[in-house]
C-alpha positions in Angstrom: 86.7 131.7 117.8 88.9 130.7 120.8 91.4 129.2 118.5 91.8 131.8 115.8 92.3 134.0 118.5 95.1 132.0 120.1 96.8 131.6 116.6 96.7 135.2 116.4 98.3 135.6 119.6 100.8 133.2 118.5 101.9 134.5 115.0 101.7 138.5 116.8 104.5 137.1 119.5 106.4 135.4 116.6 106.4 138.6 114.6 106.8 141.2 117.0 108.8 139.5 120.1 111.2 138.5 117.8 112.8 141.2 116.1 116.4 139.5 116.2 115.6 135.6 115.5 118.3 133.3 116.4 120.5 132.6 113.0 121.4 128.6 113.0 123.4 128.5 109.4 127.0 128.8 109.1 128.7 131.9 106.5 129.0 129.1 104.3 125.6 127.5 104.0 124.4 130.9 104.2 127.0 131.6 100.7 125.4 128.7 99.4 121.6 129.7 100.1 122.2 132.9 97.9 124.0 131.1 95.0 121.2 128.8 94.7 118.5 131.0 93.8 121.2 132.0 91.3 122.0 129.2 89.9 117.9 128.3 89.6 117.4 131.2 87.4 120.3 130.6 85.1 119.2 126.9 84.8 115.4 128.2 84.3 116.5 130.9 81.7 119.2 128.2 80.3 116.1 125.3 79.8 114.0 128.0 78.2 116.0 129.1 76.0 117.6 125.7 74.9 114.1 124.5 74.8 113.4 127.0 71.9 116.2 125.7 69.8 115.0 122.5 69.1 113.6 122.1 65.5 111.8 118.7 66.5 108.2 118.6 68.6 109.7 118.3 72.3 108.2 114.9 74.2 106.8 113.2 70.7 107.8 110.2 69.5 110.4 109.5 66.4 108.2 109.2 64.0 106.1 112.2 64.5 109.0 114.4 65.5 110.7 113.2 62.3 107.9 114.5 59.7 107.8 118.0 61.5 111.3 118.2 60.8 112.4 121.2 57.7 115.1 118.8 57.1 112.7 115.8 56.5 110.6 117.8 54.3 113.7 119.2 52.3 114.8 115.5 51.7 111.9 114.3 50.3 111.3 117.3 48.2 114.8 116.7 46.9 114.3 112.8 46.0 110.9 113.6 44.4 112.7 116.2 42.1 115.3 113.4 41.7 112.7 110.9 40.2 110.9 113.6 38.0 114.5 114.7 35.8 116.3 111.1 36.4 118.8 109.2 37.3 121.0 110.3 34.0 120.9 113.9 34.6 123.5 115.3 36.7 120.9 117.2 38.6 118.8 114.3 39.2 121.8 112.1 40.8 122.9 115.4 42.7 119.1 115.4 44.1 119.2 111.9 45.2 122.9 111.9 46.4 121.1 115.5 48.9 117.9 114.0 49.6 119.6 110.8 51.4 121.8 112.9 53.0 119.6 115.4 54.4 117.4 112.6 55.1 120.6 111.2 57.1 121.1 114.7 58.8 117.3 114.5 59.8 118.1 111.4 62.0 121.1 112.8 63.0 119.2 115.9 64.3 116.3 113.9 65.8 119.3 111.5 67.7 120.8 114.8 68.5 117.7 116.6 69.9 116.5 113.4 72.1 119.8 113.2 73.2 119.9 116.6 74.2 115.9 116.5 75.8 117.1 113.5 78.1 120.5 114.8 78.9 120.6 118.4 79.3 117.2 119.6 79.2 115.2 117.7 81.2 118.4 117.7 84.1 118.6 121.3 83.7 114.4 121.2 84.5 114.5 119.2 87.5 117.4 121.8 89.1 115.7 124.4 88.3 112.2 123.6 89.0 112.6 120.3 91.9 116.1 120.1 93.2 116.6 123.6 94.4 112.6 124.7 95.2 113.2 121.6 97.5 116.5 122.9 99.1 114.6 126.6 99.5 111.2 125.2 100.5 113.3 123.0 103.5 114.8 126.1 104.0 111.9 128.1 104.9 110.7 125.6 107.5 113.8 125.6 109.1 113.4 129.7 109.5 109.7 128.4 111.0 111.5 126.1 113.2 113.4 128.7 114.3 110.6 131.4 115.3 109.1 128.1 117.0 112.4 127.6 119.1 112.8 131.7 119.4 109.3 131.9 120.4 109.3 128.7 123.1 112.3 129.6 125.0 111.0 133.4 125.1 107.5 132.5 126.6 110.4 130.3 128.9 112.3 132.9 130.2 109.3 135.2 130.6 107.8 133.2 133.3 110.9 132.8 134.9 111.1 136.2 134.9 107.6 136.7 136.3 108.2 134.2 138.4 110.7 136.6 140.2 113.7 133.5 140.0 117.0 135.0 139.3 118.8 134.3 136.1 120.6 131.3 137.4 117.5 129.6 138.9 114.8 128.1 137.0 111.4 128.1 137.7 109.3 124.9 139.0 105.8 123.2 139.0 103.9 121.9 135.8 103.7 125.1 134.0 107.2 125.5 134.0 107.9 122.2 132.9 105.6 122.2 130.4 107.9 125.5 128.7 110.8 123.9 129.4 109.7 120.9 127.6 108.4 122.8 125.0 111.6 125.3 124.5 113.9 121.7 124.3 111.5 119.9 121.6 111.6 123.2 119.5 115.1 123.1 119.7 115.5 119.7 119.0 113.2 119.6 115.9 115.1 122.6 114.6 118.1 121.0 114.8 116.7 117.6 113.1 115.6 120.0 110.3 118.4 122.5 110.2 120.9 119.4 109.7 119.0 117.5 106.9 119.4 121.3 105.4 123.0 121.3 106.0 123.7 117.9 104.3 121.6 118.5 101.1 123.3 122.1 100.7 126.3 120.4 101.3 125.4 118.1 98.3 124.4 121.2 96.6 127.5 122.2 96.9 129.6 118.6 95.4 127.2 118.4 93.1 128.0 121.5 91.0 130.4 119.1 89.2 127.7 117.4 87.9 125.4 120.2 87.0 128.5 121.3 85.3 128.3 118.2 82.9 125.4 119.2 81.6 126.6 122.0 79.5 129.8 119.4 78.7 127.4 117.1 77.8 125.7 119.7 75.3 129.1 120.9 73.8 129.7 116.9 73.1 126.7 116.2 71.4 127.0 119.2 69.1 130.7 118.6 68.3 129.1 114.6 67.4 125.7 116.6 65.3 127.7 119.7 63.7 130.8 117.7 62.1 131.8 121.1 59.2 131.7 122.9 62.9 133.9 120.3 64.6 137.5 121.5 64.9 135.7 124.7 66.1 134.0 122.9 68.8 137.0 120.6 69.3 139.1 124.5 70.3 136.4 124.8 72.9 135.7 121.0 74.6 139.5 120.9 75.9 138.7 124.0 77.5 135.2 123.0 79.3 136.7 119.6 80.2 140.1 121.3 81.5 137.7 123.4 83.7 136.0 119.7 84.8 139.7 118.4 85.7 140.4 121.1 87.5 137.7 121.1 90.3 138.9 119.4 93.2 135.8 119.1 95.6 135.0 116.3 93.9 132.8 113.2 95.6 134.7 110.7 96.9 132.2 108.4 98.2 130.8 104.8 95.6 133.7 106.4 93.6 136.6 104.3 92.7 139.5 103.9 94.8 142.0 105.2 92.2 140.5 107.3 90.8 139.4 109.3 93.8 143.0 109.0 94.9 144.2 110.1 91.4 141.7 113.5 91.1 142.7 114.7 95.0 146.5 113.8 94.2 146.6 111.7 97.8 148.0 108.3 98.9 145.4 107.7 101.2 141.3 108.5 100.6 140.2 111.4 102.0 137.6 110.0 104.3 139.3 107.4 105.5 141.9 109.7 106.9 139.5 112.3 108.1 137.7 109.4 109.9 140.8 107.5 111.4 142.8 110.6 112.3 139.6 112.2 114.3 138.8 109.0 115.7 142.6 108.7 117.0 141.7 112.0 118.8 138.3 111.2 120.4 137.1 107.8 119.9 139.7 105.3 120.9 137.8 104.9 124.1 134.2 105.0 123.3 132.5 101.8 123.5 131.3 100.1 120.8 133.0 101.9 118.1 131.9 100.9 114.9 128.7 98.6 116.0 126.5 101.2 118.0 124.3 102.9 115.8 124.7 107.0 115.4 122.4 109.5 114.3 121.0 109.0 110.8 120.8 113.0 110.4 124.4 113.3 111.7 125.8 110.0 109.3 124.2 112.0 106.4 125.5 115.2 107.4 128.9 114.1 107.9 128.9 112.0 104.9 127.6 115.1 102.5 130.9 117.2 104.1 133.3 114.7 103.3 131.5 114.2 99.9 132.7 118.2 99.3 135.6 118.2 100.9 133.9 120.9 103.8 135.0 119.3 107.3 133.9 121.0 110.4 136.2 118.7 113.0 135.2 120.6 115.9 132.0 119.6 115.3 131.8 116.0 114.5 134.6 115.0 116.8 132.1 114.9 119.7 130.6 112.2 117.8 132.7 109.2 117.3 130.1 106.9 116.2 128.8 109.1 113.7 132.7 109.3 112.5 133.0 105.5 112.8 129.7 105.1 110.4 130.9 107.2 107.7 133.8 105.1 107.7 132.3 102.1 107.8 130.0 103.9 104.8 132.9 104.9 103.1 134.0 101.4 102.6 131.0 99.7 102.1 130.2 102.2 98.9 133.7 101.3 97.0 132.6 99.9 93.8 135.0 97.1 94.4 136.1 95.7 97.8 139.5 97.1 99.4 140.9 93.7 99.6 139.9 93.6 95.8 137.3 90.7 93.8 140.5 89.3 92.1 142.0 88.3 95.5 139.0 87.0 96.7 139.9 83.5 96.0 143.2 83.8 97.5 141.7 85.3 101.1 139.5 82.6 101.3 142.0 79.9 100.6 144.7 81.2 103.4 141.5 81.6 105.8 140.8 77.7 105.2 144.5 76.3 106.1 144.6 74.9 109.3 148.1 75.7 110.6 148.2 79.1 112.1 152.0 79.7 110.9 151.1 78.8 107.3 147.8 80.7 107.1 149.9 84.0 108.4 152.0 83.3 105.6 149.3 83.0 102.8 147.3 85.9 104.0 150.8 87.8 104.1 150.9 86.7 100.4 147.5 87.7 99.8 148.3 91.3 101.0 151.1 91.9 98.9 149.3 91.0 95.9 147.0 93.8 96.8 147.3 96.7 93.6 149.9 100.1 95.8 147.0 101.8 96.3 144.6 99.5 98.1 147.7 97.9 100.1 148.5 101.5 101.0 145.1 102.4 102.6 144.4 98.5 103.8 147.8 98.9 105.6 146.5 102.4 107.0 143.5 101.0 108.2 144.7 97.6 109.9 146.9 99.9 111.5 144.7 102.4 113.2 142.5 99.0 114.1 145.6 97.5 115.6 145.6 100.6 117.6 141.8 100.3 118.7 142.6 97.1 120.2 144.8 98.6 122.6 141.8 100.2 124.2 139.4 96.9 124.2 139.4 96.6 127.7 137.4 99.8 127.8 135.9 100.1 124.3 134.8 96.5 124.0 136.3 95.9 120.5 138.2 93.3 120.3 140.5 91.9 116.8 137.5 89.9 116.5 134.4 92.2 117.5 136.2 94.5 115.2 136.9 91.7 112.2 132.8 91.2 112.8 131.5 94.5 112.2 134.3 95.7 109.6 135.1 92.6 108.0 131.9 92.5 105.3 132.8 96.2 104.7 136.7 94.8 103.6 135.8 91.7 101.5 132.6 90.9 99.8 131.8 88.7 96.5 130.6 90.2 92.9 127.5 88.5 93.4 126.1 89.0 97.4 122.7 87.7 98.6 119.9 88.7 101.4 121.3 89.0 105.0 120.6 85.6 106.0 123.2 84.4 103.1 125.4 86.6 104.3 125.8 85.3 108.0 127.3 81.7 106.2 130.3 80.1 106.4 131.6 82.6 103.6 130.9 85.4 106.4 132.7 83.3 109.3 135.5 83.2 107.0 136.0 86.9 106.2 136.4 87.3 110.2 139.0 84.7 109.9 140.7 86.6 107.7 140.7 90.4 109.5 140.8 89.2 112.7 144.4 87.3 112.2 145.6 90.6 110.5 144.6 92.9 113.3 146.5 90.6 115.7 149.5 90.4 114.2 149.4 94.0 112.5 152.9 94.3 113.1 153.9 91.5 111.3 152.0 92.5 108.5 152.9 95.9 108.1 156.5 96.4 110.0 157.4 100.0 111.2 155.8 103.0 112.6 152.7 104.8 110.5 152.1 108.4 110.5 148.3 108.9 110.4 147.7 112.6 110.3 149.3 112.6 106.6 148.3 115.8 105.5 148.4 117.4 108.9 145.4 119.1 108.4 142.8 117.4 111.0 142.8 117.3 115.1 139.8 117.2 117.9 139.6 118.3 120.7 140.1 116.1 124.4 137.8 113.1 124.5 134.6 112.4 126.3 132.5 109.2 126.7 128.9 109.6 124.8 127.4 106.0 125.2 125.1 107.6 127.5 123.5 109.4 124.6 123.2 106.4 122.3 122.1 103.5 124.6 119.5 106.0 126.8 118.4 108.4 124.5 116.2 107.5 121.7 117.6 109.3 118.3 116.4 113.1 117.9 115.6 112.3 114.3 112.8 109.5 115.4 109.4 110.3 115.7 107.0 109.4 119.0 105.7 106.8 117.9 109.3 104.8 116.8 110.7 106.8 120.3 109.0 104.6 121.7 110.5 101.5 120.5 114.3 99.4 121.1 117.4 100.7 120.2 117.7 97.6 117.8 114.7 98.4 115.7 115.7 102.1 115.1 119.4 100.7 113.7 120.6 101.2 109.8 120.3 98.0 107.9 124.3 97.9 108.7 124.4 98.2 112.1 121.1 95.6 112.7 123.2 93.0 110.3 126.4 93.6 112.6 124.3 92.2 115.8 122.6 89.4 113.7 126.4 88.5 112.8 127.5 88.9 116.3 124.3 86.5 117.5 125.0 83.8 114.2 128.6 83.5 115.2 128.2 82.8 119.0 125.2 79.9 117.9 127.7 79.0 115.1 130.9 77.6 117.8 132.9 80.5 116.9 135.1 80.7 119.6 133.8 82.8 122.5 136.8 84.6 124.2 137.6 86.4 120.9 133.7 87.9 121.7 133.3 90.6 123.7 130.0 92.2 122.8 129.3 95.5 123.5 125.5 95.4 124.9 
């Protein structure tokens, strides 16, 4: 009884102290919240509808949907009539000659409608009836989070209003501590919650490309199914797929190099810009860059923007590592290396000549074999790095530290095995390779570069956060892994970075080129 009545207490405060909760969205997400229970009913109505068309038994098997098709009952009618008057009869050959088609256009129709089923249908079903009610549902625990966090720093301020403290004071002894404790862990699961919101809205959001295919997808397969209707369908694909060309948020990340850089009309990939050019701003001095481990909620947020093309640089530039990681992500996630698989061969072969003059000179041959567009962005990238190492005595990175936790992210075979392969000669060799190029960046690539391309990113004045990564345990972590090292709590990435860094120093590599961040 003593319970109920305390959860009664509890939801009364929530519902009647709070008239005016706290709103934690920005305009946009709060745009994007109302379009998607728009775009769920237009993708229910759109499956339901669709659904109806089919002539065929939805989720049967071929055989089964093929009997229950008119089509397939017309055929055989028509090849029975063809047997009974004969193949000498005009009408009889005419009846054969229509049953085998129609029995083609069955097959047709059955490819047609399966097609359709896996491609459109069923996509169409999981928007409508998983991928948004997930978004929504997430949603609605984030506004619960938010009466939580309303509620907790009202009960807060209460007592220190009962307590008779003034406004700028705050109220001691356990009772007070225990509100205040409270008040901060509501906030801080709210946060957790409202930016795992914010990064699959923002997906939302890149996606619509994709959800957008669907209906290409169904145009295609008709124009292939309806051939008498095709040059009417052909006068209406150019138009859908001139619509697909047109969109420009389009994801950039495990896309192709060229391609990416061929859809947003730019020289250098968006993210790697973004990244660099905030970084330049407020990260050249954080130590660590690129081997400490940032939030996993703030990676993924950050990762989702740049995936849409929505950048908030106010907001991310006070945290460099998380900027660093979706670099390093960005990278990584290229379906073929930026120092390409066809010059593989040729990095490892400079890396192996002993004389340092003649090794420059075969890497330098290496990198101007690179295809413009990857020597355009490898050039703006060694550069910025070059750049980081003017800072090392405060950041820690050195060419080589650098060359370690970058240099798998760069250069990587087809054909890649578990971690343990990875930290092999092949590995030590890759770092042999960046690590002479970050040195002699110069040399490399001659003449001044202008990072901020497009002019369109700045942060504001630096400030240190280590303190916040190597004292604080990640907000996103429950008690139970609060509770244990900063190593165990890493990405994969980031964990494989300090094996490398531990492999190399057993391995002989030479230990004035490591300065490890600890």
């Amino acid at each position: 009884m003593k319970k109920q009545f305390n959860r009664m207490r509890q939801l009364a405060n929530q519902t009647v102290g709070r008239a005016e909760k706290t709103e934690v969205l920005s305009e946009d997400l709060l745009q994007v919240e109302k379009r998607l229970e728009l775009v769920k009913q237009v993708s229910h109505s759109t499956h339901k509808k669709l659904t109806a068309c089919l002539q065929g038994q939805q989720g049967v098997d071929v055989d089964k949907k093929s009997k229950k098709l008119p089509l397939t009952t017309l055929a055989q009618c028509m090849v029975e009539g063809a047997v009974v008057l004969g193949d000498e009869s005009l009408l009889g050959k005419m009846l054969k000659l229509s049953g085998e088609t129609q029995e083609k256009l069955a097959q047709e129709l059955i490819t047609f409608e399966l097609t359709i089923e896996k491609d459109v249908i069923e996509p169409l079903c999981d928007l409508a009836e998983v991928e948004i009610p997930n978004i929504q549902k997430q949603r609605k625990h984030l506004a619960k989070l938010v009466l939580d966090m309303d509620s907790a720093r009202t009960r807060y301020y209460q007592s220190n209003k009962s307590s008779g403290l003034s406004s700028n004071l705050q109220p001691t002894g356990a009772k007070a501590d225990h509100l205040r404790e409270e008040m901060e862990e509501a906030a801080n699961r709210m946060e957790i919650c409202r930016d795992q919101l914010s990064a699959d809205m923002y997906n939302f959001v890149a996606k619509e490309i994709d959800y957008a295919s669907y209906f290409q997808t169904l145009i295609e397969v008709q124009a292939e199914y309806h051939r008498k209707s095709l040059e009417l369908l052909q006068s209406v694909l150019p138009q859908i797929k001139a619509h697909q060309e047109t969109w420009v948020e389009k994801p950039c990340y495990g896309k192709p190099l060229e391609e990416h850089l061929a859809l947003s009309g730019r020289d250098i990939a968006f993210p790697i810009e973004a990244c660099v050019t905030m970084l330049l701003e407020c990260g050249m001095q954080e130590e660590g860059l690129f081997r400490i481990a940032p939030s996993a909620s703030k990676l993924k947020k950050l990762k989702a923007s740049l995936d849409c093309g929505v950048l908030d640089v106010q907001e991310f530039s006070t945290d460099p590592h998380a900027i660093a990681g979706a670099l390093k992500s960005y990278l990584r996630e290229l379906p073929e290396p930026l120092m390409t698989f066809e010059l593989y061969n040729d990095w490892i072969q400079a890396s192996n000549i002993q004389d340092q003059e003649k090794r420059l000179q075969a890497l330098l041959g290496a990198c101007e074999k690179l295809p413009c567009a990857n020597n355009n962005n490898f050039k703006y990238l060694i550069k910025f790095l070059s750049k980081l190492t003017e800072y090392q005595d405060v950041n820690k990175m050195t060419p080589g530290n650098i060359a370690i936790v970058l240099g798998p992210n760069l250069l990587w075979t087809h054909d890649e095995g578990n971690i343990t392969e990875m930290m092999t000669t092949v590995s030590l060799q890759i770092v042999g390779i960046i690590e002479p190029i970050i040195q002699h960046a110069d040399w490399f690539f001659p003449g001044e570069i202008e990072f901020n391309v497009t002019g369109n990113y700045g942060s504001p004045v630096h400030t240190n956060h280590n303190a916040n990564y190597s004292l604080m345990p990640s907000p996103d972590m429950d008690q139970v892994d609060r509770r244990q090292n900063d190593q165990s709590r890493r990405p994969l990435s980031v964990a494989t970075d300090n094996m490398m860094l531990e492999f190399y120093k057993k391995d002989g590599y030479e230990s004035n080129q490591l300065n490890v961040c600890t």
